[in-house]
GULUMDREN-246351 format. One line per field, with one value per residue: chain; residue in three letters; x, y, z of N, C-alpha, C in turn; residue number from 1. Coordinates in Angstrom, 2 decimals. Atoms other than C-alpha are relative to their C-alpha. Layout:
REM GULUMDREN-246351
kette c(A;...)
rest c(Ala;...)
npx c(X;...)
npy c(Y;...)
npz c(Z;...)
capx c(X;...)
capy c(Y;...)
capz c(Z;...)
cpx c(X;...)
cpy c(Y;...)
cpz c(Z;...)
nr c(NUM;...)
***
This chain:
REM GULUMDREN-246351
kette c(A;A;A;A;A;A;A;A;A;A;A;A;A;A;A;A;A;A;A;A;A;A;A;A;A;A;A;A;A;A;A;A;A;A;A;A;A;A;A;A;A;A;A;A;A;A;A;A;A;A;A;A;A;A;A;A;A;A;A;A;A;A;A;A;A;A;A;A;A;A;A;A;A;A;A;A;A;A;A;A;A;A;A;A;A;A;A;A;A;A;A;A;A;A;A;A;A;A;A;A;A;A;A;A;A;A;A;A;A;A;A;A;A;A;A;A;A;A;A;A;A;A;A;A;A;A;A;A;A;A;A;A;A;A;A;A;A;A;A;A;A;A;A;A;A;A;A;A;A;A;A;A;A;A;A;A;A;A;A;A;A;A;A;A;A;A;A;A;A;A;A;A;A;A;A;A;A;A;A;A;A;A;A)
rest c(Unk;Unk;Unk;Unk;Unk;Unk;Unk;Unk;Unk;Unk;Unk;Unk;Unk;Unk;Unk;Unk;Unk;Unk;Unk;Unk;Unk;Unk;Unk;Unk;Unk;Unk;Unk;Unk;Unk;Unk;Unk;Unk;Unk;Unk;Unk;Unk;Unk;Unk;Unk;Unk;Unk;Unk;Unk;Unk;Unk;Unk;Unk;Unk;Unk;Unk;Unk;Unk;Unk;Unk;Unk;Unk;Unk;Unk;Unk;Unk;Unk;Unk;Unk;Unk;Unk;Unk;Unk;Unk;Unk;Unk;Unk;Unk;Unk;Unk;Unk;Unk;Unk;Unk;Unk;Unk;Unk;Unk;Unk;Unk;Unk;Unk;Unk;Unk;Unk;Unk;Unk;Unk;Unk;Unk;Unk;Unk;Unk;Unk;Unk;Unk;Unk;Unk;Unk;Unk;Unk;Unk;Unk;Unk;Unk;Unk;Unk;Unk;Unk;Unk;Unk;Unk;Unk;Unk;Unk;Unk;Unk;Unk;Unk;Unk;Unk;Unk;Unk;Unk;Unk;Unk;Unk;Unk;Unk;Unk;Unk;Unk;Unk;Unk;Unk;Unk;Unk;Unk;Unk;Unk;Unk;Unk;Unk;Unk;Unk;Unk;Unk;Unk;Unk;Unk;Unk;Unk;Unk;Unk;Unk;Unk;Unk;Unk;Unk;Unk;Unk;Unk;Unk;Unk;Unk;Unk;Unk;Unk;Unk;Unk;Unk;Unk;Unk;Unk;Unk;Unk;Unk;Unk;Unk)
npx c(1.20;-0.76;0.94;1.03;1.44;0.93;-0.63;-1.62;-0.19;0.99;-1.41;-1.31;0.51;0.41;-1.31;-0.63;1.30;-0.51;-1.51;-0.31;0.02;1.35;0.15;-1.45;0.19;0.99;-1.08;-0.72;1.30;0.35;1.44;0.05;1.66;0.15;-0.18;0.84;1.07;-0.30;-0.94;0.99;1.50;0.21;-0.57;0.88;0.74;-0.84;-0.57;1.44;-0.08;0.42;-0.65;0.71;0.02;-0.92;-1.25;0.13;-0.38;-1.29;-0.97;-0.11;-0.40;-1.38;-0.51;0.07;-1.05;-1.20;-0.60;-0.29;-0.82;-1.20;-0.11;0.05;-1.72;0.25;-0.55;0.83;-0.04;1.44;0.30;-1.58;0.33;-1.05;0.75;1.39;1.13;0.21;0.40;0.22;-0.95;-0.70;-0.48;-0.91;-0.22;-0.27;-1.33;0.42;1.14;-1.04;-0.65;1.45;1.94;0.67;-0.63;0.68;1.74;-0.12;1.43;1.10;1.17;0.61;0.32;1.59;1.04;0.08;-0.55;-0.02;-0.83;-0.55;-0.61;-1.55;-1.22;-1.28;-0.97;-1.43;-1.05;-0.17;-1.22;-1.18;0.15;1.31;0.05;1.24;-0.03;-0.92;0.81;0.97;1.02;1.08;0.62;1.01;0.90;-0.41;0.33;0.20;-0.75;-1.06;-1.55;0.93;0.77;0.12;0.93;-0.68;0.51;-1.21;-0.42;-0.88;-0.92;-0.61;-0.19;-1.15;-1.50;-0.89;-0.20;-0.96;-0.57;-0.45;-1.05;-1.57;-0.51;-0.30;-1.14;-1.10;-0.41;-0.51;-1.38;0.00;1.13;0.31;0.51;-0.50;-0.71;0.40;-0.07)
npy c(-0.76;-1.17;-0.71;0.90;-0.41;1.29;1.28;0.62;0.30;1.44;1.24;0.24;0.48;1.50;0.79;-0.33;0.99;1.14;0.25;0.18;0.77;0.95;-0.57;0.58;1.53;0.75;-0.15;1.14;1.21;-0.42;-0.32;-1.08;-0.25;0.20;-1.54;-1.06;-0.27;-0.72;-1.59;-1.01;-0.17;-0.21;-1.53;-0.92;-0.49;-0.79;-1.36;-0.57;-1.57;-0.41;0.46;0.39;1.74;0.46;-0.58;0.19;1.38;-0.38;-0.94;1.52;1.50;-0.34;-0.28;1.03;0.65;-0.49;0.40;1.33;0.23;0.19;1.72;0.87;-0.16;-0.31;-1.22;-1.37;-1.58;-0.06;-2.13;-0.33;-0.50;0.36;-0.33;-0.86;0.89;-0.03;1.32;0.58;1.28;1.18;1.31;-0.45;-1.15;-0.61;0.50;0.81;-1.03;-0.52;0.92;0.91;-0.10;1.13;1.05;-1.25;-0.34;-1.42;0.25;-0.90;0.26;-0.98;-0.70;-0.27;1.10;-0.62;0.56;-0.91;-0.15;1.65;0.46;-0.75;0.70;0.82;-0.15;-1.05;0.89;0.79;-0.49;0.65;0.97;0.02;1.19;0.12;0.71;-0.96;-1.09;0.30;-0.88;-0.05;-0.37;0.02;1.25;0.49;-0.65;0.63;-0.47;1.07;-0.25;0.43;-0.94;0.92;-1.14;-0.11;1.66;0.73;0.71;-0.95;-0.77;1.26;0.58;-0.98;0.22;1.56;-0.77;-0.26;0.50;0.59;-0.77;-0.41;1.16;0.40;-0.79;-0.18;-1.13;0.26;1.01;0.69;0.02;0.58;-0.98;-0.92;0.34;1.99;0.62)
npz c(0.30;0.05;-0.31;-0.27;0.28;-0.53;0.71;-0.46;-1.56;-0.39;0.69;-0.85;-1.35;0.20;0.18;-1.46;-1.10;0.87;0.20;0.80;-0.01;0.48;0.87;0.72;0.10;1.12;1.28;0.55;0.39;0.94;-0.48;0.81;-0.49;-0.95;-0.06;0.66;-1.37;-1.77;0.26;1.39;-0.11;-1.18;0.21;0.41;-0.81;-1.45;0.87;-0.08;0.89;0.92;1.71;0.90;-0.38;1.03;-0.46;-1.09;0.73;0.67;-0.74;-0.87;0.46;-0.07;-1.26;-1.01;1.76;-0.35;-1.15;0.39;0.85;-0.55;-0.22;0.74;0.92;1.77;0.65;0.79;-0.12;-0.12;0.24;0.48;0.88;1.20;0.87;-0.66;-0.34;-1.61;-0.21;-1.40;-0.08;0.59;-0.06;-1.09;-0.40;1.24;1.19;0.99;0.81;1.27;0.73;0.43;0.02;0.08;-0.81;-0.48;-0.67;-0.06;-0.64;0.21;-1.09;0.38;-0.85;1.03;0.40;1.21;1.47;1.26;-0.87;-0.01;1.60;-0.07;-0.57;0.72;0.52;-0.18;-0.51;1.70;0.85;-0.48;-0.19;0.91;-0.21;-1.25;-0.58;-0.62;-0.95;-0.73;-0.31;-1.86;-0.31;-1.19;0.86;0.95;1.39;1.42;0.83;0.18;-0.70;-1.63;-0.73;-1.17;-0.55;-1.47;-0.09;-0.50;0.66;1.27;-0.31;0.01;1.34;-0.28;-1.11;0.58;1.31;-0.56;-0.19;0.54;0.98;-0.91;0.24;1.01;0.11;-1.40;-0.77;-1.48;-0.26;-0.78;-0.19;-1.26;-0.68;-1.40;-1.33;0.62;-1.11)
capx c(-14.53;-13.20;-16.65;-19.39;-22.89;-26.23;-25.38;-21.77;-22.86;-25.50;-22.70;-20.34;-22.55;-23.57;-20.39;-19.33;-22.26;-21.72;-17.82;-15.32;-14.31;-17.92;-18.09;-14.71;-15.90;-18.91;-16.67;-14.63;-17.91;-18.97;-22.32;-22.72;-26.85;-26.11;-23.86;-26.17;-29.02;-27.45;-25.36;-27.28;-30.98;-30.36;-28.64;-30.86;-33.71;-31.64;-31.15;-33.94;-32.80;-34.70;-32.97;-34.38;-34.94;-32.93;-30.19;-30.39;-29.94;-27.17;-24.98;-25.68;-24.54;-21.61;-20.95;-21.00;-18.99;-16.34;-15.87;-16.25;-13.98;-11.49;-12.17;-11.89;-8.39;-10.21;-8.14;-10.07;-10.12;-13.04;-14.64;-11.68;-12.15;-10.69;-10.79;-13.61;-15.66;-16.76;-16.66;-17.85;-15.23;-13.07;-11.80;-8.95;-7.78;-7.30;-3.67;-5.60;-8.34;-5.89;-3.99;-7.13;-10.51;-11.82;-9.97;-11.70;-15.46;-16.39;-19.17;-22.09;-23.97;-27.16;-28.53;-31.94;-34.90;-34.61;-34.10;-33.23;-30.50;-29.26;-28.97;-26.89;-24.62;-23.75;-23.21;-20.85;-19.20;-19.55;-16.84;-14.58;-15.80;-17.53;-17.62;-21.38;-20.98;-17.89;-20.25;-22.05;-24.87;-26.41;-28.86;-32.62;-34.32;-33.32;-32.90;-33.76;-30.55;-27.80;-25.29;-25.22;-27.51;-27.84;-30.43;-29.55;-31.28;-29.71;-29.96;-28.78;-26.45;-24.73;-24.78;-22.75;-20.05;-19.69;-19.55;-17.04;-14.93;-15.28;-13.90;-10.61;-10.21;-10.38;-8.35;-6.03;-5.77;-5.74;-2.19;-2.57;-6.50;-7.04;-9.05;-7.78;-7.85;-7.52;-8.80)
capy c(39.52;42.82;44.85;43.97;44.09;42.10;39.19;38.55;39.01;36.01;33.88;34.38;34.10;30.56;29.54;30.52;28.58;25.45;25.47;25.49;22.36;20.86;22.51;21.13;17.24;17.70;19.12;15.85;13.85;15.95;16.68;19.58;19.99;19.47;22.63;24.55;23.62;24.51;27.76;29.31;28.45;29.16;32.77;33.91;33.90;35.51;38.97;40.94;44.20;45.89;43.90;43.18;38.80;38.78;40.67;39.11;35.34;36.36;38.36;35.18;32.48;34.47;35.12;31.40;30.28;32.57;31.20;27.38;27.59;28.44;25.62;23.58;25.43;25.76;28.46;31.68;35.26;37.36;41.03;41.27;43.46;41.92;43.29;46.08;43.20;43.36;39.50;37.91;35.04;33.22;29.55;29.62;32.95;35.51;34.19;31.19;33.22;34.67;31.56;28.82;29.79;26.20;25.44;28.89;28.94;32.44;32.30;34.88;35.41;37.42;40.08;40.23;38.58;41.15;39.24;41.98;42.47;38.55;38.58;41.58;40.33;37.43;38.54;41.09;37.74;36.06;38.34;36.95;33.69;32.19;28.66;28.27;25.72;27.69;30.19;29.37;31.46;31.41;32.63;32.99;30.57;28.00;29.92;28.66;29.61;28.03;28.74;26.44;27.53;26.78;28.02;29.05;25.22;22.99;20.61;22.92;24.80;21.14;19.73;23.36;22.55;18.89;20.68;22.51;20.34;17.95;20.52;21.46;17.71;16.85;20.07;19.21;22.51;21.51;20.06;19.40;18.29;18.29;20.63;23.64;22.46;18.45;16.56)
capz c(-49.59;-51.04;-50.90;-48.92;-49.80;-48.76;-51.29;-50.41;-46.55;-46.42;-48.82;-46.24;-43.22;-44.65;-45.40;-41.75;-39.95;-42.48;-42.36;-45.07;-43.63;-44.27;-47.59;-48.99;-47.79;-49.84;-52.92;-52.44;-52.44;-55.15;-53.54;-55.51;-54.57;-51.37;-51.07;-53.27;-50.38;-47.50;-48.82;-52.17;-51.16;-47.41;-48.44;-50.57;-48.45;-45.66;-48.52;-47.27;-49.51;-51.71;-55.08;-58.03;-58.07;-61.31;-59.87;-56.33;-58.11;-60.23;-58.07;-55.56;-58.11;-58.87;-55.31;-54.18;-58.49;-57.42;-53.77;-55.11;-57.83;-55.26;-53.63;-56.03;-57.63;-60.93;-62.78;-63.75;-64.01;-63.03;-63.82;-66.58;-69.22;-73.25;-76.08;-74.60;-73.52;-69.98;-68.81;-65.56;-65.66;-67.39;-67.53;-67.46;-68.24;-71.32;-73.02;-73.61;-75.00;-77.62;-78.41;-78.39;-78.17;-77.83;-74.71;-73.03;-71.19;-70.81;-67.95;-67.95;-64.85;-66.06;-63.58;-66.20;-67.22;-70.13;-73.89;-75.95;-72.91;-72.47;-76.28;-76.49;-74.08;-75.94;-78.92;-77.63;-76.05;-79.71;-80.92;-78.71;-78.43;-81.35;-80.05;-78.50;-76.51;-74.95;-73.60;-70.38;-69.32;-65.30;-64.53;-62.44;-65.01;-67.85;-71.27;-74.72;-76.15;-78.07;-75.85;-72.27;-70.03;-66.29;-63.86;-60.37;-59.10;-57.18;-60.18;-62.80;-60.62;-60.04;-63.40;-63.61;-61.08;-62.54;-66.32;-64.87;-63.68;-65.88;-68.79;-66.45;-66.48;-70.01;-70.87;-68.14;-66.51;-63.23;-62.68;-59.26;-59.42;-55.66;-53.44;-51.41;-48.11;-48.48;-45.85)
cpx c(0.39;-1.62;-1.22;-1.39;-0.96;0.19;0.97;-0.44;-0.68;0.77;0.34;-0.67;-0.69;1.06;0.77;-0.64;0.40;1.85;0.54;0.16;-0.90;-0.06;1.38;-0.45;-1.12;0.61;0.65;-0.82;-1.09;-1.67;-0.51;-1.43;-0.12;0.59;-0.66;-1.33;0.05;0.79;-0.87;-1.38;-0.11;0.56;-0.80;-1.25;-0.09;-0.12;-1.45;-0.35;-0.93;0.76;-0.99;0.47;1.01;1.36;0.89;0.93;1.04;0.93;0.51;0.95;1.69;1.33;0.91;1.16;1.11;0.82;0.40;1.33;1.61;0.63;0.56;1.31;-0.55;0.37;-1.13;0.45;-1.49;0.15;1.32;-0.70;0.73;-0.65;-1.30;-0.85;0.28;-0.24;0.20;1.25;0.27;0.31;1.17;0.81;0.46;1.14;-0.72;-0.80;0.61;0.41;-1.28;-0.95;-0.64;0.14;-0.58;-1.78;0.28;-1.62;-0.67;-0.76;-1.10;-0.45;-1.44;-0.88;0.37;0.59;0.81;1.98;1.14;0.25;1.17;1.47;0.74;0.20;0.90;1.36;0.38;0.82;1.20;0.05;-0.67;-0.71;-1.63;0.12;1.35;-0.74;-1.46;-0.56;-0.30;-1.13;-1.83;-0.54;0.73;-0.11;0.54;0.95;1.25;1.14;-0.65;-0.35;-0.39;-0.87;0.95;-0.97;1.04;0.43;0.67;1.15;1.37;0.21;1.45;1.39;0.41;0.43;1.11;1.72;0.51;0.97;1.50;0.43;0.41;1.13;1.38;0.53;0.19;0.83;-0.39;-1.52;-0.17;-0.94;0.62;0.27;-0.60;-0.37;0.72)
cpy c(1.47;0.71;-0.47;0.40;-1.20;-1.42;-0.43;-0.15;-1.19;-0.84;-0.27;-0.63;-1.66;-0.59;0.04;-1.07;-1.52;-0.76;-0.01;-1.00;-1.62;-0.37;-0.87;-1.59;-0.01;0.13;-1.15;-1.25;0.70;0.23;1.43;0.71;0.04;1.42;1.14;0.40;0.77;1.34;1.01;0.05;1.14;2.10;0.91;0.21;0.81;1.55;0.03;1.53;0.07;-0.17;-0.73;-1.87;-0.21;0.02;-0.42;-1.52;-0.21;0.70;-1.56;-1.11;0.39;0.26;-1.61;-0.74;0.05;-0.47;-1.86;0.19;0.31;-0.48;-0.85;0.22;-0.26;1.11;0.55;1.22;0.57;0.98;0.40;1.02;-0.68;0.47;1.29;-0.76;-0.42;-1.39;-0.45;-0.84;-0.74;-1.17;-0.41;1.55;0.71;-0.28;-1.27;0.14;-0.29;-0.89;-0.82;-0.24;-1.21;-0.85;0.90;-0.35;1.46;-0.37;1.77;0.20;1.28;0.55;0.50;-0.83;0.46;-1.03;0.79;0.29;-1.36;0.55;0.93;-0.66;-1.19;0.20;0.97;-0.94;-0.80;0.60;-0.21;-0.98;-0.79;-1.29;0.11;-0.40;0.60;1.15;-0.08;1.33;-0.70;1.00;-0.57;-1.44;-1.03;0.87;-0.80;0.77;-0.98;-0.34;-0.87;0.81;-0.69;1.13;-0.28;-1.22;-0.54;-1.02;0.32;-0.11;-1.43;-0.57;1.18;-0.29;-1.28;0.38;0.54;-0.66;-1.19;0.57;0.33;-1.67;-0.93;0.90;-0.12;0.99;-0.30;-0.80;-1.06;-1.27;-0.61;1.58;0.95;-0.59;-1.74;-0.57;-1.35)
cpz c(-0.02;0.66;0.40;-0.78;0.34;-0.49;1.05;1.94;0.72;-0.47;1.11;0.81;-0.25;0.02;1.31;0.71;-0.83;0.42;-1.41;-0.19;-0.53;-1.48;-1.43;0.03;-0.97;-1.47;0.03;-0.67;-1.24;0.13;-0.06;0.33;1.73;0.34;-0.42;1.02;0.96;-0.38;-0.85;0.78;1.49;-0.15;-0.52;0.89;0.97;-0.85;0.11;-0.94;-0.60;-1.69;-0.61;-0.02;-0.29;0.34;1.26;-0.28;-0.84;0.38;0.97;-0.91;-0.24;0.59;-0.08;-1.54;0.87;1.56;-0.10;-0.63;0.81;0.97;-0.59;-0.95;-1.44;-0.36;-0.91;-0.11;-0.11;0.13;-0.95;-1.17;-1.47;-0.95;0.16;0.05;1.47;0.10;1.56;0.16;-1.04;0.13;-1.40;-0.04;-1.54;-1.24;-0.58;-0.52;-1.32;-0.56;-0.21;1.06;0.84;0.89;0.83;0.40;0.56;0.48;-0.01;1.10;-0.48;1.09;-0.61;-0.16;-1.49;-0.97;-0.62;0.93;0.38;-1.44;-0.70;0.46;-0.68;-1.14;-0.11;0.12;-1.40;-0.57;0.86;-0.02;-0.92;0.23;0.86;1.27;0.57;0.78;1.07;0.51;1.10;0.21;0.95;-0.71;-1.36;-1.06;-0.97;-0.55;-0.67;0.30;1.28;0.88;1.38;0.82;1.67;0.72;0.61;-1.26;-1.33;0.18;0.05;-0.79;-0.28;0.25;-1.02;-1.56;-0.04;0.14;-0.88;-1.69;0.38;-0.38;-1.14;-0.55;1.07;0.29;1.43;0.26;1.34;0.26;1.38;0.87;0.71;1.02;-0.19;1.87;0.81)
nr c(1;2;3;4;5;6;7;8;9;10;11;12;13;14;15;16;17;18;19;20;21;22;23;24;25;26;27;28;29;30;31;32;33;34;35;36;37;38;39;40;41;42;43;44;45;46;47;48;49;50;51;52;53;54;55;56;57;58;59;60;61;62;63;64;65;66;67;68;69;70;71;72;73;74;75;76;77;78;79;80;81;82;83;84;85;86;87;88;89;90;91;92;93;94;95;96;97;98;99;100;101;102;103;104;105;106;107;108;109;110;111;112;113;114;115;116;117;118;119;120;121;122;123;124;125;126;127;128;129;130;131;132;133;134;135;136;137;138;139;140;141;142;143;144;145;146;147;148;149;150;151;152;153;154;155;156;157;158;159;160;161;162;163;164;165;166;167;168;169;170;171;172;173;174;175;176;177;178;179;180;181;182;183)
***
């Protein structure tokens, strides 16, 4: 946890009280809603700041992505800049950008309700990415767009993770495919 802030400090402090240990058996049991219960729901309520919802729910999902995924040894890169395109995260990481597109998810966590603001954003990401369905969007609520779209939900956010995973697995990026700390 490079910089703290209210977000990242309820993440953690859930993920402390919980265990990693805990946290990792439900990742093996793939109880994806179940972590989202007890960590996401239970965190956000804990962030008593003065943040905007949008911003609060999307900082959060990105918090708790970025600490899964390295759980879970899913290769990314995150906050990268390509091309002058500011991007939350990658899957799996910019060379395969460059060489093929189609093997690339380029996640989105929105910090808006704003349209005019979401729609920018992707097609800034559409000139890197043209593949739709290559470009996941998170955020507070479901959006009607033609790109995937997942809400911060336990049943979204979980469809997510398994989406996830199951793309690393068909692309076979994950050599080893086993969890961080194995039990």
């Amino acid at each position: 946890m490079s910089e703290s802030s209210p977000v990242k400090d309820a993440l953690y402090a859930e993920i402390d009280r919980i265990s990693q240990d805990k946290i990792n058996e439900l990742l093996l049991k793939k109880q994806f809603s179940v972590i989202f219960e007890n960590v996401f729901d239970k965190a956000i309520n804990k962030i008593n700041e003065d943040i905007d919802e949008d911003e609060k729910f999307g900082t959060l999902a990105e918090s708790i992505t970025h600490y899964l995924f390295t759980e879970m040894l899913i290769p990314s890169q995150r906050k990268i800049s390509y091309e002058d395109v500011e991007l939350d995260l990658v899957i799996p990481n910019t060379l395969e950008l460059k060489k093929n597109p189609q093997n690339v998810i380029i996640l989105l966590f929105m910090k808006t309700s704003d349209v005019i603001k979401i729609q920018n954003k992707i097609s800034e990401i559409k000139t890197i990415q043209e593949k739709d369905d290559n470009i996941w969007v998170i955020s507070k609520r479901l959006l009607e767009i033609p790109q995937r779209s997942y809400a911060t939900d336990k049943i979204s956010f979980g469809n997510f993770l398994r989406d996830t995973q199951s793309f690393i697995q068909t692309k076979n990026m994950n050599k080893l495919n086993i969890f961080k700390t194995q039990m």
